[in-house]
N, C-alpha and C positions, 0 to 999 in steps of 0.2 A: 527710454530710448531703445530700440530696436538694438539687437545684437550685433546685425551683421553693420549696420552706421560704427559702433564700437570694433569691430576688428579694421572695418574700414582707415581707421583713426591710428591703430598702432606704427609707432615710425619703421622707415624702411630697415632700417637696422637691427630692430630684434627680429624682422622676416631672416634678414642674411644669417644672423647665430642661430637661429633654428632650424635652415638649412643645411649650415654647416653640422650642426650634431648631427642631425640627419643624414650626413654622409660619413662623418666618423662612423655612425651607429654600422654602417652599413659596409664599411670600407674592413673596419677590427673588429666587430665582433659577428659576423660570417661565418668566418672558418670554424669558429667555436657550436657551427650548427652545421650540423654536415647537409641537409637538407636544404637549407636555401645558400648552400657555397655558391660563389659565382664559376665555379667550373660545372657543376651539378644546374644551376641555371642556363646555359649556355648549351649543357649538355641534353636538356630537354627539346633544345631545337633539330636536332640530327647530331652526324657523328661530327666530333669536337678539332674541327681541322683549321679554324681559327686560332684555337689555343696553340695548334701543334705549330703554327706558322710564327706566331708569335714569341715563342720560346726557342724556336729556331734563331730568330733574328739578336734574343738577347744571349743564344750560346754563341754566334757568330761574333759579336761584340767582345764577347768574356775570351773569345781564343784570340780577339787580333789585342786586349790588354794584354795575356797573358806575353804574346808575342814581344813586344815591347819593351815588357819587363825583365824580358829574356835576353834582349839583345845587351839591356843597358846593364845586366848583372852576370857578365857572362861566369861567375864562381859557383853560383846555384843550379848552371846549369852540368855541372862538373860534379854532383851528389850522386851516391851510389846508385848500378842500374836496378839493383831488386825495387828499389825502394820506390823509382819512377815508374817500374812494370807493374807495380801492386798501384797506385794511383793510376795510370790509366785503365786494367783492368776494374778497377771498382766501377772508376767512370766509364766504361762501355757498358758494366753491369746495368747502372742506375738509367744510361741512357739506352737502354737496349731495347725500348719501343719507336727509339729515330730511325733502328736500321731491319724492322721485320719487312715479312713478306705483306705487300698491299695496302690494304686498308688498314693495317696495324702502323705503320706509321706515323697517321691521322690521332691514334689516342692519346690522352693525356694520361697519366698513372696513377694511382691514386698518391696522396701521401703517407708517407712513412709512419707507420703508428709511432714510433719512439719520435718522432719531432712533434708530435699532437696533432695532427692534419687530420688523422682518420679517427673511426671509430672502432671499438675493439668490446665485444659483448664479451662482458667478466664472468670468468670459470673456464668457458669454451672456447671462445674466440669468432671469429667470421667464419672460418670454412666450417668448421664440426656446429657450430650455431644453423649455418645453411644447410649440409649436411643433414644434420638430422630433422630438421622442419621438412626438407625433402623426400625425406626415407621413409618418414611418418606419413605422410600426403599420399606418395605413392603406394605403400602399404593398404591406407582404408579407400584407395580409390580401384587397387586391383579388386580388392575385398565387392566393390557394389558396382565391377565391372563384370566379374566371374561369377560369383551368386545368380545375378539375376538369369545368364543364360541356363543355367541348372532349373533355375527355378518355375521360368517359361514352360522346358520338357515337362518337368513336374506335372506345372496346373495342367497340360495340353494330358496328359495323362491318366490322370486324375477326373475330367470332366467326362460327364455323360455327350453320349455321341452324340447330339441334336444335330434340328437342321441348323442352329444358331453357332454351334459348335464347329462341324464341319464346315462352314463357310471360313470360321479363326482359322480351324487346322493346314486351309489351304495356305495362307500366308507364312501361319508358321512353317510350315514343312520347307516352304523355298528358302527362310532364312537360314534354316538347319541344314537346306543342301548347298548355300553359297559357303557355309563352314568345313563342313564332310568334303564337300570337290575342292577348295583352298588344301586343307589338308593331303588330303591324296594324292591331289595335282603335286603337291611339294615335295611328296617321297619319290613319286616317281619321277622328277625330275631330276632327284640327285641321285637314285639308284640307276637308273636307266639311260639319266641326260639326256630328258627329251626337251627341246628349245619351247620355251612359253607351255612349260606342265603346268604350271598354275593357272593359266587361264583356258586351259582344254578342262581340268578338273571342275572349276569354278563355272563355265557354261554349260557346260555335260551335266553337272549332277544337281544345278539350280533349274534351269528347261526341263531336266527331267521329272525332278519336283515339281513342279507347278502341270505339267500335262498330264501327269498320273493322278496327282492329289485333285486335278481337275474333272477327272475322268471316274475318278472312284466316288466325287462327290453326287453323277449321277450312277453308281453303282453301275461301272461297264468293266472295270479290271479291278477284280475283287479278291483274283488270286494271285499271291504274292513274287509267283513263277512266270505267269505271263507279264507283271508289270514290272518285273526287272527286265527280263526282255524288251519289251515295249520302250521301257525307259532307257536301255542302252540305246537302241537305233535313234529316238529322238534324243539325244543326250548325245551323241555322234552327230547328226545333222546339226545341229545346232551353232556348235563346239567347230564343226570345220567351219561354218559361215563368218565367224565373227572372232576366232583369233586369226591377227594380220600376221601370217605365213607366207610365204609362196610353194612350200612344196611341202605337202602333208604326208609324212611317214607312214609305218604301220606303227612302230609302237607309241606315237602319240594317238592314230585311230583304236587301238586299243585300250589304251590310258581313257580315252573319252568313255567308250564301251562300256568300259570299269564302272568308272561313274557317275554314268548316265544307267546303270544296273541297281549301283546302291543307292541312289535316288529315288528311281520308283521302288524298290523293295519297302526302304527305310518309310516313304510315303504311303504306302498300302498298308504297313504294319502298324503304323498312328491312326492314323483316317479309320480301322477298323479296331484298334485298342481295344479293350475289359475295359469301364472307367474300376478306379479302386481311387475309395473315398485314402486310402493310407496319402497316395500323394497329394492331393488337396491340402490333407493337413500341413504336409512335408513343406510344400512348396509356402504354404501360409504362414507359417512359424519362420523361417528363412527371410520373409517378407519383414517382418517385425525388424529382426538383426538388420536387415541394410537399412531401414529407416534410418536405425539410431548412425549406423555408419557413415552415410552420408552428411550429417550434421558434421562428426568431426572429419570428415572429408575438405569440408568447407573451410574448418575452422584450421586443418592446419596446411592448407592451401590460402591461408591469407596471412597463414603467420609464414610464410615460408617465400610468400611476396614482401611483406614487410621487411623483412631481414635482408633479402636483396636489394631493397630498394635504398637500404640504409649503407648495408657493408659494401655492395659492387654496385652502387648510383653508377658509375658510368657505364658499365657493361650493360646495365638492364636498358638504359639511356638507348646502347647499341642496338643492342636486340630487337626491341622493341623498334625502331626506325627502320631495320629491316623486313619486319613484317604486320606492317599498320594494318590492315586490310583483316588479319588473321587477330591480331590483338585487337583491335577496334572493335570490327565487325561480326568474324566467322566463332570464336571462342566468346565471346558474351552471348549472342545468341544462342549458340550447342548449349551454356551452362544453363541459361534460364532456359530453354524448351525440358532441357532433361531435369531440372528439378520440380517443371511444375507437371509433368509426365512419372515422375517416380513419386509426388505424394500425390496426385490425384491416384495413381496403381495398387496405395498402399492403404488410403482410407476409403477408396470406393469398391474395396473388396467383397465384404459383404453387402453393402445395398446393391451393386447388381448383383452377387449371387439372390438377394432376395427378391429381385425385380426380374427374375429369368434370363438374364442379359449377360449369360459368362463368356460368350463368342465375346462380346466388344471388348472384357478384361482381358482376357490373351490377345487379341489385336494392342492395349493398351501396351501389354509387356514384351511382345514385339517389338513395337514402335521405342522402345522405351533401350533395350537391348541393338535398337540402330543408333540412336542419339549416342548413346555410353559410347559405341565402338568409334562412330565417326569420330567424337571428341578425344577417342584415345590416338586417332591417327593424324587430328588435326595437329595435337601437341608434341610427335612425333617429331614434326617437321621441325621445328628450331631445335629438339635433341639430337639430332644426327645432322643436324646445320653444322652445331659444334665439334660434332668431331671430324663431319668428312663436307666440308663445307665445299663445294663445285668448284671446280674450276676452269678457266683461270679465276685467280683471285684477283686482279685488278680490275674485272670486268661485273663482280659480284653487284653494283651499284650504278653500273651504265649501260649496257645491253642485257644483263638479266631483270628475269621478272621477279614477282613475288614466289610462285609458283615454282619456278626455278631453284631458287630456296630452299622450299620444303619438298621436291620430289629430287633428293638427292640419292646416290647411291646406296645408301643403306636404311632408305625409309621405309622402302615396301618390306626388307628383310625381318627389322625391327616390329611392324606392324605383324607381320605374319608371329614373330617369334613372341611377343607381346599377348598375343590374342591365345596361343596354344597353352603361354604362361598364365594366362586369366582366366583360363577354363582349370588347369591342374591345380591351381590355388582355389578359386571356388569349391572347387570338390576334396577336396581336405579339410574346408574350411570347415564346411559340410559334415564331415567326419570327424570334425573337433569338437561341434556342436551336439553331435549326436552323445559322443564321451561322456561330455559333460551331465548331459540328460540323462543317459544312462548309470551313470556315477551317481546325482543326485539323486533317483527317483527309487522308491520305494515298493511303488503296484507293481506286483510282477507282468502287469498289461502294460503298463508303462515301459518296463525295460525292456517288452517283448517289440513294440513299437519301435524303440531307440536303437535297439540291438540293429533293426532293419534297415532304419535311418543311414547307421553308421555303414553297412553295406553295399547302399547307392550312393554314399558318399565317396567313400572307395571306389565303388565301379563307377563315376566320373573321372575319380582321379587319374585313376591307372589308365583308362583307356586315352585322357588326353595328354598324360606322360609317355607313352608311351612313342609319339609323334617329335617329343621336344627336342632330343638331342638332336634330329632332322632341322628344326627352324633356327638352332642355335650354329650349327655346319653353317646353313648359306647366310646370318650372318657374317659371322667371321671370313667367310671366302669373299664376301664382297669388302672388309675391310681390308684386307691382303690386296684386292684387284686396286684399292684405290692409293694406297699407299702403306706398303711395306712393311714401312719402318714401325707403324702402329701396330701391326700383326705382331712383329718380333719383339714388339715391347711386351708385348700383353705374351705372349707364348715364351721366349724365351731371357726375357730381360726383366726388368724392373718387378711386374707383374706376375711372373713365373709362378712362385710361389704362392700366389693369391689364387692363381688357375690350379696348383695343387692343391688348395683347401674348396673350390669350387668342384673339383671333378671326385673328391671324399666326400663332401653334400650329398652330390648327384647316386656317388652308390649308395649311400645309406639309405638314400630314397629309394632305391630300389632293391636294397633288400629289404629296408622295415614293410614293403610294400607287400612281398613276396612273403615276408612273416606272415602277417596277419592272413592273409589268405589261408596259409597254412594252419595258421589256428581256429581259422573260421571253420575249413571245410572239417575239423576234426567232429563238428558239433551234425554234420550232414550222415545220414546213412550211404554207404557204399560207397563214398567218398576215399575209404582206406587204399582202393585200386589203385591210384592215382599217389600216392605215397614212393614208392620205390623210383619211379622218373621225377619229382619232387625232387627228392635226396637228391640225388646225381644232379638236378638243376642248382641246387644251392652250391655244389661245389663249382661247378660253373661260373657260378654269381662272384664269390670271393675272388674266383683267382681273373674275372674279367673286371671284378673292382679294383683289383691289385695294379694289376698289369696301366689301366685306365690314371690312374692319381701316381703312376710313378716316373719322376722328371728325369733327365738326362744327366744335369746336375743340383746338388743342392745349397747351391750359393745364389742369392737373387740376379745374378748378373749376368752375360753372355760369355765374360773373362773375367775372375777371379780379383776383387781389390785387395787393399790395406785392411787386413783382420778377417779374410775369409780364407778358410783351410783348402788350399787347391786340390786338396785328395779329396775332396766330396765328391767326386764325377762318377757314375754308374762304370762299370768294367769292361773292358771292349768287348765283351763275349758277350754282355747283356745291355748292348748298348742298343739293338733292335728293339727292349720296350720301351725306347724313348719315341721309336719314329710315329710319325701318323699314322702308317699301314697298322701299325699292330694299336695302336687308340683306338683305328676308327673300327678292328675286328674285335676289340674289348666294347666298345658302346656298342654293335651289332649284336654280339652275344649277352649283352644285359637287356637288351631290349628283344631280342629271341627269345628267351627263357621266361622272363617277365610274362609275354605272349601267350608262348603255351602254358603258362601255370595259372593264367587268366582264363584262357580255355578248358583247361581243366576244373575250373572252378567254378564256370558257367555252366560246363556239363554237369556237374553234384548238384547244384543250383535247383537246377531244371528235372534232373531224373531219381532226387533223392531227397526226404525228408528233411527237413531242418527243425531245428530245435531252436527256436527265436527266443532271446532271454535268457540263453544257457551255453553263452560263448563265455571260453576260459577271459579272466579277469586281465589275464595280457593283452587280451584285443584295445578292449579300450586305451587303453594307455600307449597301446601301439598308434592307433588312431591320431589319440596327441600330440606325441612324439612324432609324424610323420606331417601334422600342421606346420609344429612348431621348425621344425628343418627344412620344409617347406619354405618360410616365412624367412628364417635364415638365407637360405640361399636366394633369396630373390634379392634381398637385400644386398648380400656380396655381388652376385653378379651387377646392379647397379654402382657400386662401388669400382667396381675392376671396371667399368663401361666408363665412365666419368674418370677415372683415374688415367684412362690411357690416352689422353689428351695431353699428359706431360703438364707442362708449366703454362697451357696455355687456353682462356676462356674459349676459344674459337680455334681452332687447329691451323694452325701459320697464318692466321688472320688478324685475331685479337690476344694479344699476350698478358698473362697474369701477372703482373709488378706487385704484385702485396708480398710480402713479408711471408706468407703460408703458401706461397707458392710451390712450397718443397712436396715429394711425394711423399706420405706417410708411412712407417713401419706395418709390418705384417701384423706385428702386435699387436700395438698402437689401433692400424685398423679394426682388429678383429675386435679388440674389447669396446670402440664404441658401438660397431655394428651389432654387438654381441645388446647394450644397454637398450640401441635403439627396439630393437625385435621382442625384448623384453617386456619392454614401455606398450607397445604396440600389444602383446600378448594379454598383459594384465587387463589394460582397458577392453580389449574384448572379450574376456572373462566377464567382466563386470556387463558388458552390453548385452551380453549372452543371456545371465543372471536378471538384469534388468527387462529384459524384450519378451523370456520366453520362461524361467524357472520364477520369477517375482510373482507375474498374473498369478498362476495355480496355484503357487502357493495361500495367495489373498483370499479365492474363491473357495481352496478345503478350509479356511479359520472361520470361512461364513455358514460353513457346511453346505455349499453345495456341489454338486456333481461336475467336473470337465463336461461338457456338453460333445459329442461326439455326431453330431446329428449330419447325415451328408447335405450336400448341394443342392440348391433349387434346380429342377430341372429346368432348359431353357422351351 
């Protein structure tokens, strides 16, 4: 007999007990799954205002028993006052997402790990679990944001001038001048305060780019004098058409001039380059490292979803309802274009060098270097959602858009300060790798190579460090314009001290910085001139580092609590190195000095011998040490950014109810940050090892030669 004749046949009554388990199953043992809870199911449809209506109605209930019970025992009501201010205090605590700002009222909280409700990842916990799957993510994803644009100059460098060549270099050069006028645009707009410098820089010195590198492609501004020229007037015309002004100054027509000048310069200096097969190699070796990088890019951006999905299900619930569009559509698409664009870039290197075809490879790295950036600004948007989310905030879900969202007050600043930081990490990274090379390698060709490496990896560094503390200012001024109180937390409260170990980073960066130069140029002939204003520059450096990392007071607080020594406070006579005037002429004069000791270096560079392979053995290690502090501080500053949201997922929108909602110690902080950056160091040791010292190694046990051979011409 047929099967379904046989269930047909079962009586109604084992259907009902089997339904019934079916709802036991699903009613008690739920919560014991944090993934299919029915607040976590609920919570998948939008934000959770159901629930919140719901428990409203069973608090309203629980106060008019209470009431009741009150009238008819009026002895209980008669119990000491501490004892009933500590019970209602708990209970405003526990309830304190009934009474937020907005759409914070709408959330449900999570459960309390000590009643079993939540889930708690053993050893670490939720936040330092999240935390660091975070830090790691962002870590190898500055790593194969910052690279590749180094890498790009490289090959474009590197490659013989064809006509296949010159047609990439025009592309490339515009994207180099939308970077250059970004940057410039941004100094001069805080030095000078001219209104929309960034987008006079940004049209000026990209138009100017593209009409020179246009013009030199048929060889008509060949000389690097008249196309700066050239390039400012068009780089000026351009620039007044298209930033919406009403009344154009002189010193933003100057600001354009500027860099619509280093635009054609910078374009006529490329477009007519020396190829030198060195960068080819540079740029190709570098290639290999971000392969392996992006793998665990991937991998701990999935571990770093998964941990949210599990620890803050409802927040991610939120999040993600707020920007479907951007998670749905705009970030799956950026990730799959840029990963099938960064491994077609990394294994079709050599077949088209051997097909003549190196013009479509730098178009490919291009191309590849706009996906990276756009995807770094698409995710932008919901990181500064959460700390300076628009407002009003009740409106956040009914007249705003998605869009609205993500271009909030500190998107562009973050995006700007993001991109200066992914280039000065790139170029360290660079200079880590070179060490390593150089440390490992035995051919004195070899370390004559690496020695060089290590020196364009420094000269990226410096020159885009140099910009930083500019992008890192007009953040911060835009977190003060939108709300205060965050400024004062991160400067003078909670955070204080965090910003004292971030602006001790920042010098050491720039004296290890200032070292190495110094050890380098000792290896240059007549390099010694430049010695005596050196000295006097390093004294400079100390006491504008001094002056820079030293607080007003040294208690984390704005006023002095229980167990902190209230004589910590600096002395009224030197209470002036606490203010901003004297910060921001300590970061002026570290970034001065820096400057000319770079120009001086460039000068030995260019007018005096070098000795490749025979830099004193503190270079390198300076080199490392200047990755590795690097990597530190990108890290703390991440931390200090995320931390000054207080207790709350979303900033007076979505509130943090777990249990770790507390801020962390400075300690505390510093020692996981300290493990993460660690974690992160050793594995690119090993990618290093694996990507670029492994291969050679395999090829001398076979006996044969490195192959050194240059590029197909196109």
């Amino acid at each position: 007999m047929p099967s379904s004749n046989v269930s047909e046949q079962k009586p109604l009554s084992f259907k009902l007990i089997l339904l019934a388990l079916m709802v036991y199953g699903l009613v008690h043992l739920s919560p014991a799954i944090p993934w299919v809870s029915p607040s976590s199911f609920l919570g998948s449809l939008g934000p959770q205002t159901v629930l919140a209506e719901e428990e409203d109605e069973e608090d309203e209930e629980d106060d008019e028993d209470e009431e009741e019970d009150g009238e008819g025992d009026g002895g209980e009501e008669a119990e000491g006052e501490e004892g009933a201010e500590g019970e209602e205090a708990a209970e405003e605590d526990e309830n304190a997402y009934l009474y937020d700002i907005g759409p914070a009222a709408d959330i449900r909280p999570m459960p309390e790990i000590k009643d079993g409700g939540g889930y708690k990842f053993p050893g670490l916990g939720n936040r330092k679990a999240t935390w660091g799957a975070a830090q790691l993510h962002i870590l190898f994803a500055s790593f194969i944001l910052g690279c590749p644009m180094f890498v790009v100059i490289m090959e474009v460098m590197g490659a013989r001038r064809t006509q296949g060549v010159r047609k990439a270099v025009i592309l490339a050069n515009v994207f180099m001048g939308v970077l250059t006028g970004v940057i410039i645009g941004i100094i001069g707009e805080i030095i000078v305060d001219i209104h929309h410098g960034v987008l006079y820089g940004l049209w000026a010195c990209a138009f100017a780019a593209l009409i020179i590198s246009f013009l030199n492609y048929f060889h008509v501004c060949m000389n690097t004098k008249m196309s700066s020229i050239v390039g400012g007037v068009v780089g000026t015309f351009f620039a007044y058409l298209l930033v919406p002004i009403d009344h154009t100054t002189i010193p933003a027509i100057l600001l354009a001039f500027v860099n619509g000048a280093v635009g054609g310069f910078l374009s006529t200096a490329i477009m007519f380059a020396e190829a030198d097969y060195k960068f080819e190699r540079l740029a190709h070796e570098i290639t290999k490292v971000i392969g392996f990088c992006y793998s665990f890019t991937a991998l701990t951006g999935g571990l770093f979803l998964f941990i949210m999905m599990v620890a803050y299900k409802d927040f991610i619930s939120y999040l993600v309802t707020a920007y479907p569009i951007l998670f749905m559509i705009g970030y799956p698409t950026l990730f799959i274009l840029e990963t099938i664009v960064l491994y077609i870039y990394v294994y079709s290197w050599e077949p088209l060098n051997k097909t003549n075809r190196k013009g479509r490879h730098i178009v490919l790295g291009v191309v590849l270097n706009i996906l990276g950036l756009s995807l770094l600004c698409a995710l932008d948007g919901p990181a500064t959602f959460m700390q300076t989310p628009p407002k009003p905030y009740d409106a956040l879900f009914t007249t705003m858009t998605e869009w609205d969202r993500i271009a909030t007050m500190t998107w562009m600043p973050l995006n700007y300060h993001r991109l200066v930081g992914n280039g000065t990490f790139g170029g360290f990274m660079v200079g880590v790798i070179s060490a390593y090379m150089y440390l490992w390698s035995k051919d004195p060709k070899e370390k004559e190579y690496y020695d060089w490496v290590g020196y364009m990896g420094n000269f990226i560094g410096v020159l885009f460090m140099i910009p930083l503390p500019a992008m890192g200012y007009i953040f911060v001024r835009e977190i003060y314009q939108y709300d205060a109180t965050i400024g004062m937390y991160i400067m003078s409260d909670r955070e204080s001290m965090f910003m004292l170990v971030q602006g001790l980073l920042i010098a050491t960066m720039f004296t290890a910085s200032n070292v190495y130069m110094w050890v380098s140029m000792k290896r240059i002939e007549n390099a010694h001139r430049f010695f005596p204003a050196m000295k006097l520059g390093f004294v400079l450096i100390i006491i504008a580092a001094t002056i820079w990392f030293t607080p007003r007071r040294f208690f984390a607080t704005m006023l002095p609590e229980p167990g902190m020594n209230p004589d910590m406070v600096l002395p009224d006579n030197l209470a002036f190195l606490a203010l901003m005037v004297s910060k921001n002429t300590a970061a002026f004069a570290l970034v001065t000095v820096t400057l000319i000791n770079y120009i001086f270096y460039t000068i030995s560079t260019r007018t005096g011998k070098i000795g490749w392979g025979k830099i004193n053995p503190l270079g390198p290690y300076i080199l490392i040490f200047m990755g590795f502090t690097d990597i530190w501080l990108m890290s703390w500053m991440g931390t200090i950014r995320e931390l000054s949201r207080m207790n709350w997922h979303i900033y007076k929108v979505f509130k943090d109810v777990t249990p770790e909602k507390f801020a962390p110690t400075l300690a505390e902080s510093g020692v996981f940050v300290t493990g993460v950056v660690w974690t992160f160091f050793i594995v690119m040791t090993a990618i290093i090892w694996l990507g670029i010292k492994y291969p050679k190694t395999k090829k001398a046990k076979a006996g044969e030669t490195p192959a050194a051979a240059p590029q197909m011409a196109e």
